[in-house]
N, C-alpha and C positions, 0 to 999 in steps of 0.2 A: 505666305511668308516670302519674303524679296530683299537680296541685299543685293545693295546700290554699291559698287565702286566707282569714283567718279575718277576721270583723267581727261582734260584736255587739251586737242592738239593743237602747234601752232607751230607748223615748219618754219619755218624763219627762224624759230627760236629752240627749233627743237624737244619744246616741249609737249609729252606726251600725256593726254587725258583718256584715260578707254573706260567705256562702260561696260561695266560686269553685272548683268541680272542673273540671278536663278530663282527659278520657279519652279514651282510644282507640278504645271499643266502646260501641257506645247504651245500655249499660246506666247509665251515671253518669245517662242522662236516663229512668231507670226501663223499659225495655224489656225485656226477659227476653232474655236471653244464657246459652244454654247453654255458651258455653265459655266462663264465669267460672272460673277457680282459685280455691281454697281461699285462696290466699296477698290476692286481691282480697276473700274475704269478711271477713279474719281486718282488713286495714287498712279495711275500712267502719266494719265495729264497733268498732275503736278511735278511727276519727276523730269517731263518732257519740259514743263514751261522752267524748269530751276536751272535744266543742264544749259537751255538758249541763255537764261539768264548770266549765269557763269559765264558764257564763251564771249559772251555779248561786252559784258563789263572787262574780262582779262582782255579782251581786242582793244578796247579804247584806253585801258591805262594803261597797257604794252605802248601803241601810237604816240600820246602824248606826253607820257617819260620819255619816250625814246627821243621827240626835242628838245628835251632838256638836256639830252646825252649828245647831243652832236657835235657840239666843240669837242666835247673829249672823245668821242671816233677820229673827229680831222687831227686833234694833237698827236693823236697816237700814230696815225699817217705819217704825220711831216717829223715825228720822232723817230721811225725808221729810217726816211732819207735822212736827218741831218747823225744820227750814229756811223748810217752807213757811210758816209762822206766822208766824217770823221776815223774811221776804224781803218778806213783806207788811204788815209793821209797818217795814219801809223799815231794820230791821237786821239788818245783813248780818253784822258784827263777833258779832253771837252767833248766830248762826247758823253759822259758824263756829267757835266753842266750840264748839257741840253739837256738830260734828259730827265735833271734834277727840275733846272726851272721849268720844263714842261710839264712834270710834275703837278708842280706846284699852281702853274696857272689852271689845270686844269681842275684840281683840287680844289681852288677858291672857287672858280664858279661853281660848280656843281657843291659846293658846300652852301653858296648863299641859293641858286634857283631851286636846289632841292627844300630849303628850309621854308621856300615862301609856298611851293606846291603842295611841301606835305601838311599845309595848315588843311583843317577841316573844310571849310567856308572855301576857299580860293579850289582844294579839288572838285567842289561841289560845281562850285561855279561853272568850272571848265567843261567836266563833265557835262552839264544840261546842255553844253552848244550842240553838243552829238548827238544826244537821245533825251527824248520827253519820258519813258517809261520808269514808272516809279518805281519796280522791284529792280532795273538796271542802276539807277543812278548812286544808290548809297554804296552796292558793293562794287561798282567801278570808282567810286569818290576814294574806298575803304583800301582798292589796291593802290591807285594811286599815290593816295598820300603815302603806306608805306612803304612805295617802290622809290618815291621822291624821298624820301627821310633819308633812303638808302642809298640814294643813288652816288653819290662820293667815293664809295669802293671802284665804281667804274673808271675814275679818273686815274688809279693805282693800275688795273686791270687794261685799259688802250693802253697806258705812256709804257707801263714794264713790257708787255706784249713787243709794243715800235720797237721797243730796245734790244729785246733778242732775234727779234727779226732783222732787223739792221745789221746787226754784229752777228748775222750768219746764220744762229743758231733757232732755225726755224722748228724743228721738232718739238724744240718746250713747250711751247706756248700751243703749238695745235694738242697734247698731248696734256696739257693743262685744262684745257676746253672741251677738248671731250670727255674726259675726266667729270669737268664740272656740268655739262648737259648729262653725259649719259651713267654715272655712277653719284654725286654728291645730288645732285635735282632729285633724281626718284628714292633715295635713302633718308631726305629732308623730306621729302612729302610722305614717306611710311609712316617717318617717326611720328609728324605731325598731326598726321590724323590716327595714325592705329595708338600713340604712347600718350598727345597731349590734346586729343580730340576737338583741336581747331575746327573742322567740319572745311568748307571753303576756303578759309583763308591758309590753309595749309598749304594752297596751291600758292598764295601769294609769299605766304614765309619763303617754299620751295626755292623758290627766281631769289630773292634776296640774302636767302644763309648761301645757297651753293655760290652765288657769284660772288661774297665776301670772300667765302674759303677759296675760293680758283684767286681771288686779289692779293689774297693773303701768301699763298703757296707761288706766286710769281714775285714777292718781296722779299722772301728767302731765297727763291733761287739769286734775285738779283744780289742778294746782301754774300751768297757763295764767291761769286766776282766771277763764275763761269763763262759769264759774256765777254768778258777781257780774251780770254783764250780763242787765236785767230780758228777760222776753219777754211783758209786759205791753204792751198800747199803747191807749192811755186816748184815746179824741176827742171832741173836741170835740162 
């Protein structure tokens, strides 16, 4: 009897995959057990070929969402300097513009480049430039498209980020983020597999609920107007 918990890791992104066996016999902890069955070697090698499979597909739809994410990393950049410039020439009212229409540019695109990746056909496509492997390509094609359906949250997520980093208040937004890696990621991937038995793609919902709700939770704070409030203090 063997239960599989699957997690996989991916520093960069912090997300955490561990594998949890238990077994009956020492051999799960590598010991040499002559009385394995055939029936115990035939499910090693397929839990061994499914986990590469997984790491293998979330690495390349992670890669290639991520360029469709990269104008909204650089707006989110240049939304910190143009706040910060702004908040130190004492106006705040455009700095606020900026970081309205920054917003919003980055918003349109990632609303049309996600809409064209999250088709079936066009991740599929992309997908095969990477890997021939037939069990990789449907569930890298499968995160893909819903990491691209989704990816628009991001553009809410860099430009709010720029803005309380510019305006000083850099604690939020780290404190939002880890937030969203290290409590809202592994809460969304419990629910997802232990409540609505997604299987796999639990890991992919995981990356796309937490980084709504961390999008979500820097649009409130912005809508507070806590960013307005200098954290300069000039003495005498």
């Amino acid at each position: 009897m063997f239960l599989h918990i699957f997690t996989h890791i991916k520093t960069e992104h912090c997300i955490f995959i561990a594998e949890h066996c238990l077994c009956k016999s020492l051999a799960k902890f590598c010991f040499t057990d002559t009385r394995r069955t055939e029936e115990d070697k035939r499910t090693n090698r397929t839990f061994r070929i499914l986990q590469t499979c997984t790491t293998t597909a979330y690495g390349i739809g992670n890669k290639v969402n991520g360029l469709i994410s990269l104008p909204s990393t650089g707006i989110g950049s240049a939304v910190s300097t143009i706040v910060a410039q702004n908040m130190g020439a004492q106006q705040v009212d455009r700095a606020e513009r900026g970081y309205k229409l920054s917003t919003g540019m980055a918003l349109l695109f990632l609303l049309l480049g996600g809409f064209v990746l999250s088709r079936p056909s066009v991740a599929s496509a992309i997908v095969s430039i990477f890997t021939d492997e037939a069990e990789v390509i449907p569930m890298a094609a499968d995160y893909l498209s819903i990491m691209a359906f989704w990816c628009w949250t991001n553009s809410i997520h860099d430009a709010t980020r720029g803005l309380f980093q510019g305006s000083g208040h850099t604690f939020l937004p780290v404190a939002v983020d880890m937030t969203r890696l290290w409590v809202l990621r592994f809460a969304t991937l419990a629910f997802c597999e232990q409540v609505l038995h997604l299987g796999v793609r639990s890991v992919w919902y995981s990356v796309v609920v937490s980084n709504g709700i961390a999008s979500a939770i820097l649009l409130v704070l912005y809508f507070t107007g806590i960013w307005r409030k200098s954290t300069i203090k000039i003495h005498d």
